[in-house]
KOLZA-462099 format. One record per residue (C-alpha): y, z, x; residue number from 1. Coordinates in nm, 4 decimals. Example, Ala and Ser with C-alpha at 12.3 -4.5 7.8 and 13.67 -1.06 7.14 Angstrom:
REM KOLZA-462099
[[-0.4500 0.7800 1.2300] 1]
[[-0.1060 0.7140 1.3670] 2]
END
This chain:
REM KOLZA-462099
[[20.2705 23.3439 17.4331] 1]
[[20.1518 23.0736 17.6671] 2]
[[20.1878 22.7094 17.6096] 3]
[[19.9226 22.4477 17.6211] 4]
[[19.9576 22.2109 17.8823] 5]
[[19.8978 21.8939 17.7865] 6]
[[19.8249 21.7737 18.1170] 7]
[[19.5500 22.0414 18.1520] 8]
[[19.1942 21.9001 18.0596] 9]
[[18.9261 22.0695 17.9848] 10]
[[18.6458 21.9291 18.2042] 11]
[[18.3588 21.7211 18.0431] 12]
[[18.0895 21.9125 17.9110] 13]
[[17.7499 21.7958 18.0261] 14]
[[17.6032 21.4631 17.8216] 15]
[[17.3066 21.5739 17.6274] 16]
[[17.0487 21.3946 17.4409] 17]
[[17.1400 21.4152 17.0868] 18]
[[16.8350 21.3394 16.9350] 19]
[[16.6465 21.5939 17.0807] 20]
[[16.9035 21.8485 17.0209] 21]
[[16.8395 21.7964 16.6916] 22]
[[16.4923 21.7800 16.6574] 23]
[[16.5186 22.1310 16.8613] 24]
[[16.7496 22.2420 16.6063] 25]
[[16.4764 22.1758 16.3295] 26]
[[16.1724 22.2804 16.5213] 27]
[[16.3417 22.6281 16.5416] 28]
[[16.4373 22.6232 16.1903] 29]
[[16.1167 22.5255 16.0282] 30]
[[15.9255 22.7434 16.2866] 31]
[[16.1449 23.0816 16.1671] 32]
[[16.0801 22.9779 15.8132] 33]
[[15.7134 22.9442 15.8937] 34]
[[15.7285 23.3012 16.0527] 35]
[[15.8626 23.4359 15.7291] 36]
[[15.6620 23.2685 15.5063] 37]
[[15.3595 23.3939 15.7106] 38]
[[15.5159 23.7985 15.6602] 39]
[[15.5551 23.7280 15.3237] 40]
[[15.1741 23.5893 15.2783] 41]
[[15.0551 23.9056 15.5473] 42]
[[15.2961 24.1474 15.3367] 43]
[[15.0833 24.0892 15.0405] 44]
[[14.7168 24.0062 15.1930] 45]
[[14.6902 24.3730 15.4410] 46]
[[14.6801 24.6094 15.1121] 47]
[[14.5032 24.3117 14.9308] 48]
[[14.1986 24.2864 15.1227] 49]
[[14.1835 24.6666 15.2253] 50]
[[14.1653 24.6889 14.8486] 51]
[[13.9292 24.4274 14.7772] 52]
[[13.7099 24.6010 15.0567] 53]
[[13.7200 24.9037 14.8841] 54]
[[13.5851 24.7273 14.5887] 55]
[[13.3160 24.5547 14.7502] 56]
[[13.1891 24.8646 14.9236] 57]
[[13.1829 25.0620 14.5536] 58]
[[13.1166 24.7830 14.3209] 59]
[[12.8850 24.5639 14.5145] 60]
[[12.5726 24.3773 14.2939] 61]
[[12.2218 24.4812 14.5057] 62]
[[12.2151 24.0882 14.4676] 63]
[[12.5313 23.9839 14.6070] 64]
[[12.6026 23.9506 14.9488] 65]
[[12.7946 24.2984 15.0621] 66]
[[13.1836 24.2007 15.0946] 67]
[[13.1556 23.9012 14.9401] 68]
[[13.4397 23.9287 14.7012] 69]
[[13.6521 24.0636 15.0633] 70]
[[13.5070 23.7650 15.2601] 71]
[[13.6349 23.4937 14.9898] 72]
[[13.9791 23.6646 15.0019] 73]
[[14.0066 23.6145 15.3941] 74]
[[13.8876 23.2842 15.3192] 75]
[[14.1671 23.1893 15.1197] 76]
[[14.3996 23.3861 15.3334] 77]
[[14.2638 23.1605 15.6517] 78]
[[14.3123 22.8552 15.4135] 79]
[[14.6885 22.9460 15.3914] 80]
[[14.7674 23.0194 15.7740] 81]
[[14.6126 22.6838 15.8206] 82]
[[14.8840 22.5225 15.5470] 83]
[[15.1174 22.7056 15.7003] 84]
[[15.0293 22.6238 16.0673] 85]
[[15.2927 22.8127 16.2323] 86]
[[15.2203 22.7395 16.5970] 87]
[[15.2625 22.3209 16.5277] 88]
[[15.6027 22.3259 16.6588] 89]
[[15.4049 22.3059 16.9864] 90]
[[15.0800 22.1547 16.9168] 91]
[[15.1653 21.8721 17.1536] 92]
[[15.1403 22.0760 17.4779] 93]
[[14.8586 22.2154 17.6576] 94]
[[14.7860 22.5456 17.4956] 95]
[[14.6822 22.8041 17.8244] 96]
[[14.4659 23.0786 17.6324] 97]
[[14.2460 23.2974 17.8152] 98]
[[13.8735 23.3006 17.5455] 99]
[[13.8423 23.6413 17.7482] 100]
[[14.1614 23.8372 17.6847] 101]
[[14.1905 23.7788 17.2247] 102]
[[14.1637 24.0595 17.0022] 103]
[[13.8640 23.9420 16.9215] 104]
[[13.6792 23.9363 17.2554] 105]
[[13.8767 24.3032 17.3615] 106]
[[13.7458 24.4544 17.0484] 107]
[[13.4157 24.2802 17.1183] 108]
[[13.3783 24.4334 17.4354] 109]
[[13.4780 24.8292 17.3549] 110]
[[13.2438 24.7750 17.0366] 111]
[[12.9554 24.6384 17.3083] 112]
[[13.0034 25.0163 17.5006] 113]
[[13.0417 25.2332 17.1944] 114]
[[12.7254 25.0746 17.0658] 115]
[[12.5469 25.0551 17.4387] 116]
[[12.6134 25.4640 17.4938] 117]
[[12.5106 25.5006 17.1177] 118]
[[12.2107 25.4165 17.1729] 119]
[[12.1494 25.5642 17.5261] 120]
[[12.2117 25.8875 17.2833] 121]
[[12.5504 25.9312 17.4470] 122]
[[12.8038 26.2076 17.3099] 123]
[[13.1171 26.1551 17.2116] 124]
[[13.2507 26.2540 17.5795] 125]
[[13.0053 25.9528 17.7434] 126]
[[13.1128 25.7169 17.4601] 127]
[[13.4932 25.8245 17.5559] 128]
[[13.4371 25.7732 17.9330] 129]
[[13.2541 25.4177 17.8613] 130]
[[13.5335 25.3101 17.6631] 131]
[[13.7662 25.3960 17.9339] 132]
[[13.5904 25.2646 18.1911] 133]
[[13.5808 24.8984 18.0363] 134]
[[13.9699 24.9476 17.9818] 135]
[[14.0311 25.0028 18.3399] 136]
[[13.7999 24.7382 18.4287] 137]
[[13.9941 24.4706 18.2104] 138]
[[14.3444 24.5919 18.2816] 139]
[[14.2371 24.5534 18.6814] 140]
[[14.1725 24.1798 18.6296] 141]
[[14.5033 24.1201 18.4338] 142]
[[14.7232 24.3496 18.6566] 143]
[[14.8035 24.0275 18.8720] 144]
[[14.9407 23.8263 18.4896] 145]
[[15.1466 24.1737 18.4093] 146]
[[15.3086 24.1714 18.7485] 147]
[[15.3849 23.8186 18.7616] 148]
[[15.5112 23.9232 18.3754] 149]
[[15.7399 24.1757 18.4959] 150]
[[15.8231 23.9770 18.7660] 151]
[[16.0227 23.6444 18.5634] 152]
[[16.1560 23.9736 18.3462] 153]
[[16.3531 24.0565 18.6409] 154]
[[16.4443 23.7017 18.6969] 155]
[[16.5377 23.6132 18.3703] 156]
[[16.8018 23.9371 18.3701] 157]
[[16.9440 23.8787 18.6937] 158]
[[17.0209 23.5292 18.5748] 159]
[[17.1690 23.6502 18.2310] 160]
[[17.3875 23.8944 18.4798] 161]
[[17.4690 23.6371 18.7322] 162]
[[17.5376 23.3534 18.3913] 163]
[[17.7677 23.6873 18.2640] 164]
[[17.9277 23.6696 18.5390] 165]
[[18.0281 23.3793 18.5715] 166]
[[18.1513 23.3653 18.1886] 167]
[[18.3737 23.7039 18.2537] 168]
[[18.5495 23.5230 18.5987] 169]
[[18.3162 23.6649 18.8404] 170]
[[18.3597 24.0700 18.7754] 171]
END
């Protein structure tokens, strides 16, 4: 068993800025609690609405606007991610969204083809090859992003091999 030598110090560790190490500390914790919250709410509101929808298309009044009992539910749901407001952890920086690239404007665009060859009387094959075609187009202008992606990947892991490393005593 070795001794401790007394005259052996550890060297300083680095000075850090308490204060912020803390507020870190809580931004991660409220933002995971966030995160689950926002499961729990999702959890419950996917076989909600698809069954509120369900409704709406059978039960509908000739009257009534058609989903309106589904569209009052997302409503509420929207009202509760915006209580919830997971993302305000970081609503002090710059946020660096591309309008072009959300679910929204993808499945905007693949609907805009289906419906375009629909109505050029396209068959299923045409409406296929469309479809594809826009894919191909949009993954050509964000195959740059993906490689520069994969690119701090690959830096990230040889750091965490090279920081490894170092921890082992240099294997």
């Amino acid at each position: 068993m070795a001794l401790i030598d007394p005259n052996n110090k550890l060297p300083e560790p680095p000075k850090h800025n308490a204060e912020a190490r803390w507020k870190f500390m809580r931004d991660v914790a409220v933002f995971e609690l966030k995160l689950a919250i926002n499961n729990f709410h999702n959890f419950f509101q996917i076989p909600i609405t698809f069954a509120v929808a369900v409704f709406d298309l059978i039960f509908t009044e000739k009257d009534k606007e058609e989903g309106s009992r589904f569209y009052k539910l997302v409503e509420w749901g929207r009202t509760i991610d915006d209580h919830i407001d997971i993302y305000s952890v970081v609503a002090h920086r710059e946020r660096s969204m591309n309008k072009d690239y959300t679910m929204d404007a993808v499945i905007s665009r693949l609907e805009g083809v289906i419906v375009k060859e629909y109505e050029k009387g396209g068959t299923a094959a045409n409406i296929k090859s469309a479809v594809d075609k826009a894919i191909d187009e949009m993954q050509l202008k964000t195959g740059p992003i993906g490689s520069k992606v994969d690119d701090a990947f690959k830096q990230a892991a040889e750091k965490t091999r090279d920081a490894m490393k170092d921890v082992k005593g240099g294997d």
